[in-house]
C-alpha positions as CSV (number, residue, x, y, z in Angstrom):
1,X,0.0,0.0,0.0
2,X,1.3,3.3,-0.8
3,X,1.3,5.2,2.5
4,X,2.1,8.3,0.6
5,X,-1.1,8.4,-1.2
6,X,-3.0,7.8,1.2
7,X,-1.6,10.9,3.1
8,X,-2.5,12.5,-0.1
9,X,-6.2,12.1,0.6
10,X,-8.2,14.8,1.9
11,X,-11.8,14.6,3.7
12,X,-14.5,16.9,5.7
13,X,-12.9,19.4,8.2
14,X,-15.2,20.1,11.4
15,X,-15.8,23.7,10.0
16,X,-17.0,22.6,6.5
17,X,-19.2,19.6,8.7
18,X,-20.6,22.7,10.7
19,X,-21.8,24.6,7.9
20,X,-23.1,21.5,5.9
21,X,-25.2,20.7,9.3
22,X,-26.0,24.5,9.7
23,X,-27.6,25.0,6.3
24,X,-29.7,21.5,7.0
25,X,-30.9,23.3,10.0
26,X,-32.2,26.4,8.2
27,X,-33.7,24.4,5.6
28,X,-35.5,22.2,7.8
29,X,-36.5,25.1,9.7
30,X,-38.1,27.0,7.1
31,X,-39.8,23.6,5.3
32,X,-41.2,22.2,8.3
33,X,-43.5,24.9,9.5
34,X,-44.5,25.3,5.8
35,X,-45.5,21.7,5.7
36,X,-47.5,21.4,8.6
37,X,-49.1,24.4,7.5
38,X,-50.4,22.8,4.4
39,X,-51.5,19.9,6.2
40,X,-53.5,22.3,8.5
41,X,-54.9,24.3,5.6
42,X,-56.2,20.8,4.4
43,X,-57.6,20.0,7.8
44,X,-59.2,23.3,7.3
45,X,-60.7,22.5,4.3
46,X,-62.6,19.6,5.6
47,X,-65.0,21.9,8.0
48,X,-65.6,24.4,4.6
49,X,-66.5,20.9,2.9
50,X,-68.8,19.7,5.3
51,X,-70.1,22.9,6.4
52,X,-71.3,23.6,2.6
53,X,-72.7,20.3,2.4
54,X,-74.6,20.1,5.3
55,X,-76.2,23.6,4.0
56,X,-76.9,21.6,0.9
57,X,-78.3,19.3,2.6
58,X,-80.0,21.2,4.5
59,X,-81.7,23.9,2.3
60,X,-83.0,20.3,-0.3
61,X,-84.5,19.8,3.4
62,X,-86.4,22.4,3.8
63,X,-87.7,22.5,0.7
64,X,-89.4,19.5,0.8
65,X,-90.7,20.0,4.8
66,X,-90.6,24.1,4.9
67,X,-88.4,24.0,8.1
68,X,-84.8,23.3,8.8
69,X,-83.7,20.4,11.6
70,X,-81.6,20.2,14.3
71,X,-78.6,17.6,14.6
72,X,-76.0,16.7,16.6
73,X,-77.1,14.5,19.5
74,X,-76.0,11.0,17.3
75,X,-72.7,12.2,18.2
76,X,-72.6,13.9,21.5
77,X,-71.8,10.6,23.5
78,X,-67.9,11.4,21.8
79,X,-68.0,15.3,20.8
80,X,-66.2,17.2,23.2
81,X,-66.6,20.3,24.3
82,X,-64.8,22.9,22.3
83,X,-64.1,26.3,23.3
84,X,-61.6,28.7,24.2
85,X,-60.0,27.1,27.1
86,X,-59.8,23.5,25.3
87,X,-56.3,22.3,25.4
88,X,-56.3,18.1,24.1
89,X,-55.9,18.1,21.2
90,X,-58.9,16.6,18.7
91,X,-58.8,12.6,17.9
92,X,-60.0,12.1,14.3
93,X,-63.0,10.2,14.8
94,X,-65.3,8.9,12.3
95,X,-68.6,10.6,12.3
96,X,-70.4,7.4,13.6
97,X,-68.8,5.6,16.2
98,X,-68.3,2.2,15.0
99,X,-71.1,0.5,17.5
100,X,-73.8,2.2,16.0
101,X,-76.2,1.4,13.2
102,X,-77.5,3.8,11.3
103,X,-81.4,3.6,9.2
104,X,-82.2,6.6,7.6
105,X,-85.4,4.8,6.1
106,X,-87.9,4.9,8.6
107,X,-90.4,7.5,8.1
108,X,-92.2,9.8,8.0
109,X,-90.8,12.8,9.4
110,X,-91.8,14.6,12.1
111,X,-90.6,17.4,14.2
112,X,-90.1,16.8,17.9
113,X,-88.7,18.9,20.4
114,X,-88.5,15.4,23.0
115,X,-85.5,13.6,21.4
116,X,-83.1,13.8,24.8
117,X,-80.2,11.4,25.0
118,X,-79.8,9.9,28.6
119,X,-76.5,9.1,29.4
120,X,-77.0,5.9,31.2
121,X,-78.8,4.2,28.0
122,X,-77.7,2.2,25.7
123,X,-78.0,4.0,22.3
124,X,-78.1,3.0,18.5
125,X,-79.2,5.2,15.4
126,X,-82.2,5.5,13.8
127,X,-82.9,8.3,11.2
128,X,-79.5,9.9,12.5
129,X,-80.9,10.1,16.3
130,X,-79.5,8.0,19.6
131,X,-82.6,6.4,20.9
132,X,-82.2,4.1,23.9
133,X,-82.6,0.4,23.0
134,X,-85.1,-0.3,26.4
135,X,-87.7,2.3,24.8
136,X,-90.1,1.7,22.2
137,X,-89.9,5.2,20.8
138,X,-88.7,5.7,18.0
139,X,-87.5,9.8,17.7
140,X,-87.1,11.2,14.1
141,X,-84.4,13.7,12.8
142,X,-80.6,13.9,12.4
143,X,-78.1,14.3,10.1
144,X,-79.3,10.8,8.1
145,X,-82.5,12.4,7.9
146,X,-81.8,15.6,5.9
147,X,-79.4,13.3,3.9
148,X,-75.9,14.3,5.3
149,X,-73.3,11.3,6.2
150,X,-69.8,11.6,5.4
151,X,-67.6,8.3,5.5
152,X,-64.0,8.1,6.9
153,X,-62.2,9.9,9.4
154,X,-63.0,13.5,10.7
155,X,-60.7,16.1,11.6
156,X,-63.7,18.2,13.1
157,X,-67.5,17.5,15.0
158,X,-70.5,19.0,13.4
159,X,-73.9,20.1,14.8
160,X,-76.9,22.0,13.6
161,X,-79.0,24.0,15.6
162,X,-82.1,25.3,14.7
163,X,-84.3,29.0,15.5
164,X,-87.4,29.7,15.3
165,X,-87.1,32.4,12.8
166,X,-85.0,32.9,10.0
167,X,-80.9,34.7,10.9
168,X,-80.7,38.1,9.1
169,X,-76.5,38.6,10.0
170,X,-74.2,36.0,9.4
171,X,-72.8,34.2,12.3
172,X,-70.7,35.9,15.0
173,X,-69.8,35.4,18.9
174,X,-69.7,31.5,18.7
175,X,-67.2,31.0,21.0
176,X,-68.4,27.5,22.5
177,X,-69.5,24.4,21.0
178,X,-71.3,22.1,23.3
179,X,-72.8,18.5,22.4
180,X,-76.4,19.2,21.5
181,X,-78.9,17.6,23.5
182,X,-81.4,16.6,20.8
183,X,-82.2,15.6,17.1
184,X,-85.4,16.5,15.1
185,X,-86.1,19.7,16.3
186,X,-87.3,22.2,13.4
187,X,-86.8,26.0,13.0
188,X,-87.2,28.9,9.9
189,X,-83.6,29.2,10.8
190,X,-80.2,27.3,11.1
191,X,-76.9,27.3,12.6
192,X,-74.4,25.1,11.3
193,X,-70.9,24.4,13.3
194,X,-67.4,22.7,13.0
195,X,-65.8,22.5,15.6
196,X,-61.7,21.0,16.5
197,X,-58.4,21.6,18.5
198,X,-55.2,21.3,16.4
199,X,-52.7,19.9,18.8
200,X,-54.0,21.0,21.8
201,X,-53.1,25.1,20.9
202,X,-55.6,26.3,18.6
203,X,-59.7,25.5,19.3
204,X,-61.5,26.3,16.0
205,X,-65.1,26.9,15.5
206,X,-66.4,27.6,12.0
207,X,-69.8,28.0,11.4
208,X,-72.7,29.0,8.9
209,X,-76.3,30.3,8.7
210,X,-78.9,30.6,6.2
211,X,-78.2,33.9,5.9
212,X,-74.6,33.6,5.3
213,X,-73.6,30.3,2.7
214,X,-69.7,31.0,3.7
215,X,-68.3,29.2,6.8
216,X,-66.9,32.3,9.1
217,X,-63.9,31.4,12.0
218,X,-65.7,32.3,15.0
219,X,-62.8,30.9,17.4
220,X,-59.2,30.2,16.9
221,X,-56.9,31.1,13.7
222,X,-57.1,29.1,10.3
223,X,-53.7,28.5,8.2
Protein backbone atom coordinates (compact mmCIF):
# COMPACT_ATOMS: atom_id res chain seq x y z
CA UNK A 1 0.00 0.00 0.00
CA UNK A 2 1.28 3.33 -0.79
CA UNK A 3 1.27 5.23 2.49
CA UNK A 4 2.07 8.28 0.59
CA UNK A 5 -1.07 8.39 -1.24
CA UNK A 6 -3.03 7.81 1.19
CA UNK A 7 -1.57 10.88 3.12
CA UNK A 8 -2.48 12.52 -0.09
CA UNK A 9 -6.17 12.15 0.58
CA UNK A 10 -8.23 14.79 1.92
CA UNK A 11 -11.75 14.62 3.65
CA UNK A 12 -14.46 16.89 5.72
CA UNK A 13 -12.91 19.41 8.24
CA UNK A 14 -15.24 20.10 11.42
CA UNK A 15 -15.75 23.71 9.98
CA UNK A 16 -17.05 22.60 6.49
CA UNK A 17 -19.19 19.58 8.74
CA UNK A 18 -20.59 22.69 10.75
CA UNK A 19 -21.80 24.56 7.94
CA UNK A 20 -23.09 21.53 5.91
CA UNK A 21 -25.23 20.68 9.33
CA UNK A 22 -26.01 24.49 9.73
CA UNK A 23 -27.59 24.97 6.33
CA UNK A 24 -29.73 21.48 6.95
CA UNK A 25 -30.90 23.35 10.03
CA UNK A 26 -32.17 26.37 8.21
CA UNK A 27 -33.72 24.44 5.60
CA UNK A 28 -35.52 22.25 7.82
CA UNK A 29 -36.52 25.14 9.67
CA UNK A 30 -38.06 27.01 7.09
CA UNK A 31 -39.84 23.59 5.29
CA UNK A 32 -41.15 22.16 8.33
CA UNK A 33 -43.46 24.87 9.52
CA UNK A 34 -44.47 25.32 5.83
CA UNK A 35 -45.54 21.73 5.69
CA UNK A 36 -47.46 21.44 8.61
CA UNK A 37 -49.10 24.39 7.49
CA UNK A 38 -50.36 22.80 4.39
CA UNK A 39 -51.48 19.94 6.23
CA UNK A 40 -53.48 22.29 8.53
CA UNK A 41 -54.87 24.28 5.55
CA UNK A 42 -56.19 20.82 4.40
CA UNK A 43 -57.65 20.05 7.82
CA UNK A 44 -59.21 23.29 7.35
CA UNK A 45 -60.70 22.53 4.31
CA UNK A 46 -62.62 19.58 5.61
CA UNK A 47 -64.99 21.89 7.96
CA UNK A 48 -65.59 24.39 4.64
CA UNK A 49 -66.52 20.89 2.94
CA UNK A 50 -68.84 19.71 5.33
CA UNK A 51 -70.12 22.92 6.37
CA UNK A 52 -71.27 23.57 2.63
CA UNK A 53 -72.68 20.33 2.38
CA UNK A 54 -74.62 20.06 5.30
CA UNK A 55 -76.20 23.62 3.97
CA UNK A 56 -76.91 21.64 0.94
CA UNK A 57 -78.32 19.27 2.62
CA UNK A 58 -80.04 21.24 4.54
CA UNK A 59 -81.73 23.94 2.28
CA UNK A 60 -82.99 20.33 -0.27
CA UNK A 61 -84.52 19.78 3.36
CA UNK A 62 -86.36 22.39 3.79
CA UNK A 63 -87.70 22.50 0.67
CA UNK A 64 -89.45 19.48 0.84
CA UNK A 65 -90.72 20.05 4.77
CA UNK A 66 -90.60 24.11 4.89
CA UNK A 67 -88.36 23.99 8.12
CA UNK A 68 -84.83 23.31 8.77
CA UNK A 69 -83.68 20.42 11.62
CA UNK A 70 -81.58 20.20 14.25
CA UNK A 71 -78.59 17.57 14.57
CA UNK A 72 -75.97 16.71 16.60
CA UNK A 73 -77.15 14.55 19.49
CA UNK A 74 -75.98 11.04 17.32
CA UNK A 75 -72.71 12.16 18.17
CA UNK A 76 -72.61 13.90 21.49
CA UNK A 77 -71.78 10.59 23.52
CA UNK A 78 -67.86 11.41 21.77
CA UNK A 79 -67.97 15.31 20.78
CA UNK A 80 -66.22 17.22 23.25
CA UNK A 81 -66.63 20.30 24.32
CA UNK A 82 -64.85 22.92 22.35
CA UNK A 83 -64.13 26.34 23.29
CA UNK A 84 -61.57 28.70 24.15
CA UNK A 85 -60.02 27.07 27.14
CA UNK A 86 -59.75 23.46 25.26
CA UNK A 87 -56.29 22.26 25.38
CA UNK A 88 -56.31 18.11 24.14
CA UNK A 89 -55.91 18.14 21.16
CA UNK A 90 -58.90 16.56 18.75
CA UNK A 91 -58.83 12.64 17.92
CA UNK A 92 -60.00 12.09 14.30
CA UNK A 93 -63.04 10.17 14.83
CA UNK A 94 -65.31 8.86 12.34
CA UNK A 95 -68.56 10.62 12.27
CA UNK A 96 -70.39 7.43 13.56
CA UNK A 97 -68.77 5.56 16.21
CA UNK A 98 -68.32 2.22 14.99
CA UNK A 99 -71.07 0.47 17.50
CA UNK A 100 -73.76 2.20 15.97
CA UNK A 101 -76.24 1.37 13.18
CA UNK A 102 -77.45 3.84 11.28
CA UNK A 103 -81.44 3.55 9.22
CA UNK A 104 -82.18 6.63 7.58
CA UNK A 105 -85.44 4.78 6.07
CA UNK A 106 -87.86 4.86 8.64
CA UNK A 107 -90.40 7.52 8.08
CA UNK A 108 -92.24 9.77 8.01
CA UNK A 109 -90.78 12.79 9.42
CA UNK A 110 -91.78 14.63 12.09
CA UNK A 111 -90.61 17.44 14.24
CA UNK A 112 -90.14 16.82 17.88
CA UNK A 113 -88.71 18.93 20.41
CA UNK A 114 -88.50 15.45 23.05
CA UNK A 115 -85.52 13.65 21.45
CA UNK A 116 -83.08 13.82 24.80
CA UNK A 117 -80.17 11.41 24.99
CA UNK A 118 -79.80 9.89 28.64
CA UNK A 119 -76.52 9.12 29.43
CA UNK A 120 -77.04 5.95 31.23
CA UNK A 121 -78.76 4.19 28.00
CA UNK A 122 -77.72 2.18 25.70
CA UNK A 123 -78.03 3.96 22.26
CA UNK A 124 -78.12 3.05 18.52
CA UNK A 125 -79.16 5.24 15.44
CA UNK A 126 -82.21 5.45 13.83
CA UNK A 127 -82.90 8.32 11.18
CA UNK A 128 -79.52 9.93 12.51
CA UNK A 129 -80.93 10.13 16.30
CA UNK A 130 -79.51 8.02 19.56
CA UNK A 131 -82.58 6.36 20.93
CA UNK A 132 -82.20 4.06 23.87
CA UNK A 133 -82.57 0.41 22.99
CA UNK A 134 -85.14 -0.26 26.45
CA UNK A 135 -87.72 2.27 24.79
CA UNK A 136 -90.13 1.73 22.18
CA UNK A 137 -89.89 5.22 20.81
CA UNK A 138 -88.73 5.68 18.04
CA UNK A 139 -87.53 9.78 17.74
CA UNK A 140 -87.06 11.20 14.09
CA UNK A 141 -84.41 13.70 12.76
CA UNK A 142 -80.57 13.88 12.38
CA UNK A 143 -78.10 14.30 10.14
CA UNK A 144 -79.32 10.83 8.09
CA UNK A 145 -82.54 12.35 7.89
CA UNK A 146 -81.82 15.58 5.86
CA UNK A 147 -79.36 13.26 3.85
CA UNK A 148 -75.87 14.32 5.30
CA UNK A 149 -73.33 11.28 6.16
CA UNK A 150 -69.80 11.63 5.45
CA UNK A 151 -67.56 8.29 5.53
CA UNK A 152 -63.99 8.06 6.90
CA UNK A 153 -62.17 9.86 9.45
CA UNK A 154 -62.96 13.47 10.70
CA UNK A 155 -60.73 16.07 11.62
CA UNK A 156 -63.67 18.25 13.06
CA UNK A 157 -67.53 17.55 14.97
CA UNK A 158 -70.48 19.01 13.41
CA UNK A 159 -73.94 20.05 14.84
CA UNK A 160 -76.91 22.04 13.62
CA UNK A 161 -78.98 24.03 15.60
CA UNK A 162 -82.10 25.31 14.70
CA UNK A 163 -84.27 29.01 15.55
CA UNK A 164 -87.42 29.70 15.27
CA UNK A 165 -87.15 32.40 12.78
CA UNK A 166 -84.96 32.92 9.98
CA UNK A 167 -80.87 34.71 10.90
CA UNK A 168 -80.72 38.12 9.08
CA UNK A 169 -76.46 38.61 9.97
CA UNK A 170 -74.15 35.98 9.41
CA UNK A 171 -72.83 34.17 12.27
CA UNK A 172 -70.71 35.92 15.04
CA UNK A 173 -69.82 35.38 18.91
CA UNK A 174 -69.72 31.50 18.65
CA UNK A 175 -67.23 30.97 21.00
CA UNK A 176 -68.37 27.47 22.48
CA UNK A 177 -69.50 24.36 20.97
CA UNK A 178 -71.25 22.12 23.31
CA UNK A 179 -72.78 18.50 22.43
CA UNK A 180 -76.42 19.15 21.47
CA UNK A 181 -78.89 17.57 23.50
CA UNK A 182 -81.42 16.63 20.75
CA UNK A 183 -82.21 15.56 17.12
CA UNK A 184 -85.35 16.54 15.09
CA UNK A 185 -86.13 19.71 16.27
CA UNK A 186 -87.31 22.21 13.39
CA UNK A 187 -86.83 26.02 13.04
CA UNK A 188 -87.20 28.88 9.93
CA UNK A 189 -83.63 29.22 10.75
CA UNK A 190 -80.23 27.29 11.12
CA UNK A 191 -76.86 27.30 12.61
CA UNK A 192 -74.43 25.11 11.32
CA UNK A 193 -70.94 24.44 13.34
CA UNK A 194 -67.41 22.73 13.04
CA UNK A 195 -65.77 22.52 15.64
CA UNK A 196 -61.66 21.02 16.46
CA UNK A 197 -58.40 21.61 18.46
CA UNK A 198 -55.22 21.31 16.37
CA UNK A 199 -52.72 19.88 18.77
CA UNK A 200 -54.02 21.00 21.81
CA UNK A 201 -53.08 25.13 20.91
CA UNK A 202 -55.55 26.27 18.60
CA UNK A 203 -59.67 25.52 19.28
CA UNK A 204 -61.53 26.32 15.99
CA UNK A 205 -65.10 26.86 15.47
CA UNK A 206 -66.37 27.62 11.98
CA UNK A 207 -69.77 28.01 11.45
CA UNK A 208 -72.68 28.98 8.91
CA UNK A 209 -76.32 30.32 8.74
CA UNK A 210 -78.91 30.61 6.20
CA UNK A 211 -78.16 33.91 5.92
CA UNK A 212 -74.56 33.61 5.29
CA UNK A 213 -73.62 30.27 2.65
CA UNK A 214 -69.65 31.02 3.67
CA UNK A 215 -68.32 29.20 6.84
CA UNK A 216 -66.92 32.30 9.13
CA UNK A 217 -63.86 31.39 12.05
CA UNK A 218 -65.65 32.28 15.02
CA UNK A 219 -62.79 30.88 17.37
CA UNK A 220 -59.19 30.24 16.87
CA UNK A 221 -56.86 31.09 13.70
CA UNK A 222 -57.08 29.12 10.31
CA UNK A 223 -53.68 28.51 8.15
Amino acid sequence: MNINKLKGKKGFTLIELLIVIAIIGILSAIAIPTYLNYVNRAKDSEAHTNLGAIFTSETAFSATNSVYISAGAAESTEMPTIDSTLTTPTAVHPFYTPTQTVDASNGPFSCTTSNVLNATSIYSIKDGVAIATTTGTTPTGGFATMGFMPKGSLYFWYEVSTSPAANTNAPSGIASMAPVTSDGTCGGGLTAIAGTNFAGSNPQIYAMNDYSTTPTLTLGHSF
